[in-house]
N, C-alpha and C positions, 0 to 999 in steps of 0.2 A: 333249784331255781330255773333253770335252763327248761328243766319239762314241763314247768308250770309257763312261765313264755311261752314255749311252744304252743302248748294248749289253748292259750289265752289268744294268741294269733289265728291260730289257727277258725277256733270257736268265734270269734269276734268279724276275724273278718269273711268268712259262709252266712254269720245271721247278718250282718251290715250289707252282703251281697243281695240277700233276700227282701230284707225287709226295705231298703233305698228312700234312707231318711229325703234327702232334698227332693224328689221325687213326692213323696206322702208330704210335704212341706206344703206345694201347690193344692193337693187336693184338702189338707186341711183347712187353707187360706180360703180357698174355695166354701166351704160348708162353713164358718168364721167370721164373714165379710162385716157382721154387722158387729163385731164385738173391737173394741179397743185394744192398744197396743197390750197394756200391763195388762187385760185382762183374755187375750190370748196368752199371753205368758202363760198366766197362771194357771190355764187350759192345759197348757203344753205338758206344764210342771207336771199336772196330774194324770196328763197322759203317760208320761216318761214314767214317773215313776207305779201304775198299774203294769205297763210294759216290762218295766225291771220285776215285781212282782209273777207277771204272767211267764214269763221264762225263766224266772226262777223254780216255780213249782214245775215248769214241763222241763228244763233238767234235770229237777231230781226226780220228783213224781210223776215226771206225764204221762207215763207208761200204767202207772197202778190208778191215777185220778180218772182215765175214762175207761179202763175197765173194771172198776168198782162203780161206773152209773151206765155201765154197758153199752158205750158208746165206742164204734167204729173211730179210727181215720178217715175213714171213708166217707161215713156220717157228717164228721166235723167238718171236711172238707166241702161236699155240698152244700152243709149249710150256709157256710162261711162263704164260699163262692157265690152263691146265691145274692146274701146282705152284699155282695161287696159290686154283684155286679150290679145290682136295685138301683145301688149308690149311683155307678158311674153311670147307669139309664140316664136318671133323674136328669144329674149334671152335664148330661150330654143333650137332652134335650132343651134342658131350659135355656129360652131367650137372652139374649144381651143384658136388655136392660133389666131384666126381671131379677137379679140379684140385689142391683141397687133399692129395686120396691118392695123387695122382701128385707132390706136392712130398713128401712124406714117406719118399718111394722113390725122389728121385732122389740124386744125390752133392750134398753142401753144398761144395764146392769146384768154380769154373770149369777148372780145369785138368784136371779126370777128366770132369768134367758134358758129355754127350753135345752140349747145346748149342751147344758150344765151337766143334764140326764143322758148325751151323749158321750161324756169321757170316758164310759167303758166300753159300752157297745153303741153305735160301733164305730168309732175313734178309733178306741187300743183295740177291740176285738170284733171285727176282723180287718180293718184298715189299716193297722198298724203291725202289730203281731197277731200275723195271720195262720192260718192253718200251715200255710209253708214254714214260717219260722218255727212252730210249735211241733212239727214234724220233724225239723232239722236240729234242732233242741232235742228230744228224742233220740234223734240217732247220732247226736252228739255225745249224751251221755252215755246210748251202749257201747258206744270207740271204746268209752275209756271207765274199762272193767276195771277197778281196782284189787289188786292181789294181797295187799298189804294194809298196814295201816296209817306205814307214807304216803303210799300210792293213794291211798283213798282222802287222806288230807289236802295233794296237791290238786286231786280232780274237784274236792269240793270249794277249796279257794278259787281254783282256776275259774268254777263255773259261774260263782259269784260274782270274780272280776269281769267273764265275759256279760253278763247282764246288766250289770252296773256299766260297763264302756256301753254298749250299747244303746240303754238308757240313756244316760249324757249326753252320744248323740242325736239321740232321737228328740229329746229337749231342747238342744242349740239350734235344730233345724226348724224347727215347730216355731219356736218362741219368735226368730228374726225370719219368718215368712214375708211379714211384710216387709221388712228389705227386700226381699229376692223379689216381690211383686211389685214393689218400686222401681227395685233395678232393670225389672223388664220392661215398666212402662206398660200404659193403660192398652195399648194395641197387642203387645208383646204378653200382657197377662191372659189377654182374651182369646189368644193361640194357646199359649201355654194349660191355658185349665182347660181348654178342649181336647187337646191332646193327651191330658192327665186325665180330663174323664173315659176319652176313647181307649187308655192305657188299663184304665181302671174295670171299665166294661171286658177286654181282654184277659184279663187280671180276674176275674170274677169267672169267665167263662173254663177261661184254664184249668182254675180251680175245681171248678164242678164236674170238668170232663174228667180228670184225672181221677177225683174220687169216686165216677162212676165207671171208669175204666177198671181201678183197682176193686172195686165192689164188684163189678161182671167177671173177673178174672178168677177170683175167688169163688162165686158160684161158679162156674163152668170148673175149677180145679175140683170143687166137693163133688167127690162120689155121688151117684146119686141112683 
């Protein structure tokens, strides 16, 4: 029990570090603006739960899932860097008021609202569980080589429990956005999403630098 804790801490709190639910809170409010309370929820819901799915398999399988479609880290990471920094472009250029004229033009139901087509990508992938958490999931599961057949038990409970925590959070944070953009106030929201987009843009660059760093690193290590 004790090493299954540990794990579950340990594991829980590196992806919560990474991924920064109340943070991704803002910029989902942000991309959102036009949809209703319960039907952000419901957004949330299925973002949360793709999230628990998406680190579920990059626990166990993340390792064997992109080298059987031969895809890099490296790869995953530019790409993903790339969508995430598009993202925070966008939201960083766009006007004041231009979110309220884009809620007024969009569909007031989630079932038509183009949104809908965003809760995987790129919502949960790469704005949520990004190439970093999916990397760190990874090297989370080669920590913890199991020797045994306890040993392999507790790493597979632990892993699941760290997905599912994380999950949960990433849904509490999602779902009561608009509290947090209440509680900041219409002045206070419009610093906040800017600096979530300026984060985000950052966030995206990082991403792409490192997995072109690690991609140039690798050429220059290959013989040649």
């Amino acid at each position: 029990m004790a090493q299954m804790l540990s794990a579950w801490l340990f594991g829980y709190s590196a992806l919560l570090s990474i991924i920064n639910p109340p943070a991704g809170a803002l910029i989902f409010h942000g991309m959102t603006q036009w949809l209703s309370e319960r039907e952000r929820a419901r957004l949330a819901r299925a973002i949360a739960l793709n999230s628990f799915a998406v680190l579920v398999v990059a626990l166990f399988l993340g390792a064997r899932v992109l080298g059987f479609f031969g895809i890099s880290l490296e790869a995953l990471r530019i790409a993903g860097g790339l969508a995430v920094a598009v993202s925070g472009w966008r939201m960083l250029s766009e006007e004041p008021g231009a979110a309220q004229r884009k809620a007024d033009k969009m569909p007031t139901s989630l079932e038509t609202a183009p949104v809908e087509r965003m809760a995987f990508f790129p919502l949960t992938l790469p704005l949520t569980t990004g190439p970093g958490s999916i990397a760190a999931s990874i090297a989370l599961a080669a920590e913890r080589r199991a020797s045994g057949l306890g040993d392999l038990l507790v790493s597979g409970v632990a892993s699941v429990l760290v997905a599912a925590s994380v999950a949960v959070t990433i849904w509490l944070a999602y779902a009561y956005s608009g509290a947090l953009v209440r509680r900041l106030g219409p002045q206070g929201t419009v610093v906040a999403s800017k600096l979530a987009a300026f984060l985000l843009l950052c966030i995206g660059a990082q991403i792409m630098l490192t997995g072109a760093t690690d991609a140039l690193r690798h050429v220059l290590a290959t013989p040649g």
